[in-house]
N, C-alpha and C positions, 0 to 999 in steps of 0.2 A: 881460390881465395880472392876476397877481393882486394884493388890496388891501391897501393896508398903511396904517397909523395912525401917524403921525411925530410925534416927542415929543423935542425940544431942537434946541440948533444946536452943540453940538461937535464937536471936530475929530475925536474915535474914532466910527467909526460901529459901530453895534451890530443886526443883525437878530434879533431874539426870535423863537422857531418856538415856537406851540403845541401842547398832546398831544392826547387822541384825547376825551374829552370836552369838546368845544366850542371854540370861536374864540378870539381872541386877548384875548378878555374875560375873559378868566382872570386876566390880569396886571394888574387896574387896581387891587386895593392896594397897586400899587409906583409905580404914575406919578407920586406926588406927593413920592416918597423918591430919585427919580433923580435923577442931579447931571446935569445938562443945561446944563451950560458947559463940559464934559468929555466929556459924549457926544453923540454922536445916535442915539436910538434908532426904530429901526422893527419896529411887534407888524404880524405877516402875518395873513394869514385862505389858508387851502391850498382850494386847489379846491373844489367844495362847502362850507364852512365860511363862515359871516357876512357879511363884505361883497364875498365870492367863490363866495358858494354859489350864481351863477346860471351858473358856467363847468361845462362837461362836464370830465367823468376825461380820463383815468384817475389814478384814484386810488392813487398806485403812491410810494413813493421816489423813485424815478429823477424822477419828473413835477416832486416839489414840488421836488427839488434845478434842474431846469430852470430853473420860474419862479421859483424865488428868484436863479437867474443873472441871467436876465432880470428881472426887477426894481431889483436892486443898478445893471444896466446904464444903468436906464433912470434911475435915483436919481444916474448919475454917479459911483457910489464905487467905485473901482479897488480899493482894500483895506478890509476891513470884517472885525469881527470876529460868531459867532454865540453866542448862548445860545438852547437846546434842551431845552423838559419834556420827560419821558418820551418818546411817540414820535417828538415834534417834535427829543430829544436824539439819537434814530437818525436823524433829518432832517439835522441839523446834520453828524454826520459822513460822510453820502454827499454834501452840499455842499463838505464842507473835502478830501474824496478827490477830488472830480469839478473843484475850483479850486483846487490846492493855493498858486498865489503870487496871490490875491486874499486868503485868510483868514488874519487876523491871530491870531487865538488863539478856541476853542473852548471853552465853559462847557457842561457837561451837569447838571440840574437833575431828579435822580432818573431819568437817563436808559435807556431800553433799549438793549442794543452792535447793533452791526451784524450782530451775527449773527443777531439775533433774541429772540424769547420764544415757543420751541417749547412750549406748554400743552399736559400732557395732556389728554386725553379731555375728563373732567368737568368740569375747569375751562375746557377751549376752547368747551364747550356752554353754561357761565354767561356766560361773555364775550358769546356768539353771541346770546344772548337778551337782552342790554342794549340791543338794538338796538331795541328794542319792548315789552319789559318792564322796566317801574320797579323793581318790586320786585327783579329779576334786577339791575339797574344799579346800585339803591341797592346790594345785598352787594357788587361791584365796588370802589364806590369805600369803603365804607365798612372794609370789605378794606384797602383803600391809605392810609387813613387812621390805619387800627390800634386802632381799633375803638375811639376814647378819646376821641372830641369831640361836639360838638353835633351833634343831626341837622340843624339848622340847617344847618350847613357841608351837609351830604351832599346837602338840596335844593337850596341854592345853586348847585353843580355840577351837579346833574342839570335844573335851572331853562337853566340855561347851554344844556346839549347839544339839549334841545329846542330853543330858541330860535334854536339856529346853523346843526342839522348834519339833514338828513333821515336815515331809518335808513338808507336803503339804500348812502348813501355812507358812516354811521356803518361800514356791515357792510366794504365795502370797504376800510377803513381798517386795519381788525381784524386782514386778512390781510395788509395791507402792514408790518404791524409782528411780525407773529407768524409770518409764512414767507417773510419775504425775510431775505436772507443776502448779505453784502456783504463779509465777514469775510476773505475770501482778497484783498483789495486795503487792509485797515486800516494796512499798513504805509506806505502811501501818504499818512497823517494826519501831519505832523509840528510843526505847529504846536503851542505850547502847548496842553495841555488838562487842564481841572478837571471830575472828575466828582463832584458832591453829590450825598452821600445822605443821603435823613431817616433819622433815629434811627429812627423808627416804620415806617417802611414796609413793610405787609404786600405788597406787590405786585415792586416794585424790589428788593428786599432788600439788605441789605449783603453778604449770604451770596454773593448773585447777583453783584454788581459786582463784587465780590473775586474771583469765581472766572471773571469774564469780563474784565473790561477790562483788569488789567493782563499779561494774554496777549495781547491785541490790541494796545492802545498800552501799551510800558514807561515810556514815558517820562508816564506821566498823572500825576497830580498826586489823590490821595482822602480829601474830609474829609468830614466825619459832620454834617450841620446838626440841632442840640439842639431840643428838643421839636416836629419836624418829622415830619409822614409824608410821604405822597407828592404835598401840592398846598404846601408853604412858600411860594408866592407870593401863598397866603393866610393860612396858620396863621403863618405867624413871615415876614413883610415887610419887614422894616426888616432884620431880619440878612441875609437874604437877599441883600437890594442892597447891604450892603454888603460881602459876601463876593467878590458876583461882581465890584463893581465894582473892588475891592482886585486883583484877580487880574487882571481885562485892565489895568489900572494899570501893572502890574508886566509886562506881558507885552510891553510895546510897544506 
């Protein structure tokens, strides 16, 4: 089964999926801002990834939507809700389509749609090479950041991905989010859902989510998180939780 790190004893349960630079280590400037008398929340590690990186693949969507079935099951919670980073946000909604009366309400968090992030050429061969080159990984993320912050942040994250993910499942991952396509069953999503997007986000774009999600779910819910790119659950923490937590609040 895969690993999860549990943080509160509320009665909303919350599962956190993380994205494709490293484990569920991403999220720990929020642990200390959760309100955990209201939630329970559980950060996953996906197959290869941190405290699950000694489990085989496949490293695929369909997989992580599995074990996070089987997880929730084994955690006891009939209904739970998910928050999902970028690829870990296209995790989330193959989990709310694959259980649609277990998930309470869906947060995406600069997330990719279900349909994917078909990358040209050039750019699917930078991706391809973050896999083993720094320098190729730093332009990635510092891309998604919008090129306005510390390098500091950009090693911290790239610190992360070493430390969590071997490349070759990194490589795997890559394709799970940039050529799988889920999008002819999106209508199947009908639980509440909140897509954030940073301001800054060279990778997620606004341009992107506007011209994606509200063709897949009508009914989502899109607000813009302020001096945000694409990791806010580092650059701006405190708004962040309390965005989302406002939203599954309000959602049931």
């Amino acid at each position: 089964m895969i690993a999860c790190q549990q943080i509160g004893d509320g009665p909303h349960k919350v599962l956190v999926l993380h994205g494709w630079f490293g484990d569920h280590g991403i999220w720990k400037p929020t642990y200390e801002l959760l309100d955990t008398a209201a939630f329970s929340y559980g950060f996953v590690d996906y197959r290869g990834y941190g405290a699950s990186r000694g489990l085989p693949g496949p490293h695929t969507m369909a997989q992580i939507s599995a074990d996070v079935r089987e997880l929730v099951a084994a955690l006891g919670w009939s209904r739970y809700s998910l928050v999902g980073h970028s690829m870990g946000g296209m995790a989330a909604q193959r989990v709310a389509i694959d259980a649609p009366g277990a998930v309470r309400a869906v947060v995406g968090v600069t997330p990719v749609p279900a349909s994917g992030v078909p990358l040209p050429p050039e750019a699917m061969a930078l991706f391809e090479s973050a896999a083993t080159d720094d320098a190729g990984a730093a332009m990635v993320v510092e891309g998604s950041l919008g090129q306005r912050l510390t390098p500091a942040l950009t090693r911290l994250i790239l610190d992360l991905k070493r430390q969590t993910v071997d490349a070759a499942v990194f490589s795997e991952y890559l394709l799970a989010f940039t050529r799988t396509d889920f999008s002819t069953q999106s209508e199947r999503l009908r639980c509440p859902l909140k897509v954030l997007i940073g301001e800054h986000d060279g990778g997620v774009s606004e341009a992107f989510v506007r011209g994606t999600f509200p063709g897949l779910y009508p009914h989502a819910v899109l607000e813009i998180l302020p001096n945000a790119g694409h990791y806010p659950m580092v650059e701006t923490p405190a708004h962040l939780v309390t965005v989302i937590e406002r939203f599954l609040s309000a959602a049931g």
